[in-house]
N, C-alpha and C positions, 0 to 999 in steps of 0.2 A: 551697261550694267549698273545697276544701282549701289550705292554707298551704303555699306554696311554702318550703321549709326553706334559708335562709340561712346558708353554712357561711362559721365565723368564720375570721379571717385566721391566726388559729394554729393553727387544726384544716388547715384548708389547706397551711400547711408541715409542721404534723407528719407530714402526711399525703406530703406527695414528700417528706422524707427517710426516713420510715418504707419508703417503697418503694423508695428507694439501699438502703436495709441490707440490702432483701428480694432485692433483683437481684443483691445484689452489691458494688454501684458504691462501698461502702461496707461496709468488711470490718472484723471483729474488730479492736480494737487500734489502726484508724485513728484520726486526731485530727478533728476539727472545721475548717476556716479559721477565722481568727479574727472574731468574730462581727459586726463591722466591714462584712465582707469576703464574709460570708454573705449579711448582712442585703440589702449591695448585689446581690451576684448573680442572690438572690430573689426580688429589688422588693418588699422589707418592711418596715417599721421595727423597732428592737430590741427595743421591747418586744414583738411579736408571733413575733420567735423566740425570743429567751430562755422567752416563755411556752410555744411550741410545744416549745423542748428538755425544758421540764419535764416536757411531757404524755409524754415519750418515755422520760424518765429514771422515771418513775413506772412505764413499764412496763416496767422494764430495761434500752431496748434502747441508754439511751446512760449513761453517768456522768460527770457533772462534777468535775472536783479543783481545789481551792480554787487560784488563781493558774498552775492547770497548763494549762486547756483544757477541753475538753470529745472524750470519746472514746466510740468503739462499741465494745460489751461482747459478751459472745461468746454473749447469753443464748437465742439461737435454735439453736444449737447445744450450749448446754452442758447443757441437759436430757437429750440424748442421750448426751453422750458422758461425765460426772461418775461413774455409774454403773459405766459399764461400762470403765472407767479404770484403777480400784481391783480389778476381778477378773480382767483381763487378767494383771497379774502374778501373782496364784494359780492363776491355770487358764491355762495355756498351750495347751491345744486350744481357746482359745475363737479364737487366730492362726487355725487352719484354717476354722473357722465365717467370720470376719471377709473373710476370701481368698475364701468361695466367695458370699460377699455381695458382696463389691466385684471382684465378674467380671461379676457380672447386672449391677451399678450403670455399671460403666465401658463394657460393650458397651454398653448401652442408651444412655449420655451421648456417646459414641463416634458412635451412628450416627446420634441425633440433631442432633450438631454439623455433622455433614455436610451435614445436611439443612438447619436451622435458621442456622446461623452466619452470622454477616453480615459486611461486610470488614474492619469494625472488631475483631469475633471473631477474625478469620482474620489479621490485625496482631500482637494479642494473643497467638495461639497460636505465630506464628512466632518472636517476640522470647522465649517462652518456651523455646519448643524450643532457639532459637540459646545460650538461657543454658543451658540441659540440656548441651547439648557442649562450651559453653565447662570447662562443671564437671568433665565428665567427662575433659577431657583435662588440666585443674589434677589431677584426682587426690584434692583433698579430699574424706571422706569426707560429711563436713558441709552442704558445699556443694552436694554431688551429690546429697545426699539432701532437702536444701531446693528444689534448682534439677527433682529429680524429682516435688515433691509440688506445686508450682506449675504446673509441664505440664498434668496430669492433672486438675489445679481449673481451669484456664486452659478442659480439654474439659467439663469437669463445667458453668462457666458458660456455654459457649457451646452448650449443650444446651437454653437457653432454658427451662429446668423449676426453678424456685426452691426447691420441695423436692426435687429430684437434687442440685441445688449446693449445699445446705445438709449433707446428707447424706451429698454424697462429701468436701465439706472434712472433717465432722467425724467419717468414716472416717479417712480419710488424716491428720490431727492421731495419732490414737488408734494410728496403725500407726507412726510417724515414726520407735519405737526401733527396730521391727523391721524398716524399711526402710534405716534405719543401719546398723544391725545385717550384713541380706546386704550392703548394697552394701559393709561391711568385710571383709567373708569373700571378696567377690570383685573385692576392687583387683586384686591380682595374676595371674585367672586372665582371661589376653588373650582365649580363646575366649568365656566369657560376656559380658566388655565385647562385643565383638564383637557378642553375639545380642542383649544388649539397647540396640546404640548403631544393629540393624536391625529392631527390633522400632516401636520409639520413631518411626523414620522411616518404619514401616511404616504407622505411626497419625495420624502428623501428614501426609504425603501422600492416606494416603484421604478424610481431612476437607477438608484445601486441593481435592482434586479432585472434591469433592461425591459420593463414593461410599458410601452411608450399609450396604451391609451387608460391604464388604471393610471399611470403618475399623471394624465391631462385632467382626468375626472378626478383626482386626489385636489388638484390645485383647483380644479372651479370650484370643488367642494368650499376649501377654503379662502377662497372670495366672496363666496355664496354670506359664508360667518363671517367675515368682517364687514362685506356691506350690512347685512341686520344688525350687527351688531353696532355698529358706525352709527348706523341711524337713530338707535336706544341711546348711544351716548348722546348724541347731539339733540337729541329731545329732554334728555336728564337736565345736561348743561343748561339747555333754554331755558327749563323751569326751572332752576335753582335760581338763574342770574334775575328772572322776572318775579321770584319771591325774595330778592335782597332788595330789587326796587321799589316794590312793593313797602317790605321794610324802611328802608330808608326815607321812602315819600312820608309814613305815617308819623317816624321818628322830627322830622321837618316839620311837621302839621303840627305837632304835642306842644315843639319849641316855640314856636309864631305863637 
């Protein structure tokens, strides 16, 4: 008769916090509770999580700092995105590649939140949204662009697919400059706020209303506007920076 396999009490919690980092519930950069506070919530004793953080931190996925805590590391993402990080700023066409990747990723996370989201999802996604317009009408370029990358992780995780929500954070991480970037080209033009402050409600509506292929078409829509729109900035940009050089060479020439 074969041996019934007895799982120890630390492979056991390694094991459900390992599946918080996997879901979610536990994101890059988060802290730990303090282990006190862990131990009770898990009905464990400490030496059986401090063992279990070991088994975790061995695999990267948390790091301890001497008197700091214990934190989740970003290491299920940063395979993906370390890479491709560093050539982003050399190769600027790889923004358009990236655009027509996270048009497949967000319809799809799109229509499955519609489908999959639960009301706890649907909590989530609204508190997100509400902070999206708060941002938007602060005007902070910062803010809007933090308060937009959380919306869209908000759909990414309620898409219920561990590797979509791994995948669109560590898109959306990788795009942040260039999503700063237009949303500062387009503070001041009221018609595009406009499109994307109904784009956004276009997405968050078809998900709260369970409509899983108008919220996918809601979301290429707006992919569709920020790659055009992507691209207008980044053309503005080049010609500004090549009439300061311009500038600057003729200013050089006056002094000689």
């Amino acid at each position: 008769m074969e041996k019934l396999k007895i799982l120890r009490v630390s492979d056991a919690v390694a094991s459900t916090l390992e599946q918080r980092i996997l879901e979610g519930s536990l994101k890059p950069g988060d802290r730990l509770p303090a282990e006190r506070e862990l131990a009770a919530e898990l009905g464990v004793s400490r030496p059986s999580l401090r063992e279990a953080i070991q088994k975790l931190a061995s695999k990267g996925l948390l790091n301890s700092r001497q008197g700091g805590g214990t934190f989740v590391t970003a290491a299920l993402e940063a395979s993906f995105l370390d890479p491709w990080q560093a050539m982003v700023g050399s190769y600027p066409n790889l923004r358009e590649d990236m655009l027509e990747f996270r048009r497949m990723l967000e319809g799809q996370a799109a229509e499955w939140a519609a489908e999959r989201a639960t009301d706890a999802d649907l909590q989530r996604l609204d508190h997100a949204y509400a902070q999206l317009q708060s941002a938007a009408e602060a005007g902070d370029v910062a803010s809007r662009a933090a308060a937009d990358i959380a919306f869209h992780q908000a759909i990414g995780e309620a898409a219920h697919n561990a590797l979509l929500a791994h995948l669109s954070s560590a898109l959306l991480r990788l795009m942040q400059d260039s999503i700063a970037l237009n949303l500062g080209e387009l503070k001041d033009v009221a018609a595009a706020g406009r499109l994307l402050a109904s784009q956004h409600a276009a997405i968050h509506a078809a998900i709260g209303e369970r409509k899983p292929q108008a919220a996918r078409s809601a979301a290429e829509t707006h992919i569709d506007f920020v790659r055009e729109t992507l691209a207008q900035t980044l053309r503005s940009v080049a010609r500004r920076e090549t009439a300061q050089r311009r500038l600057e060479a003729e200013f050089a020439g006056g002094e000689s």
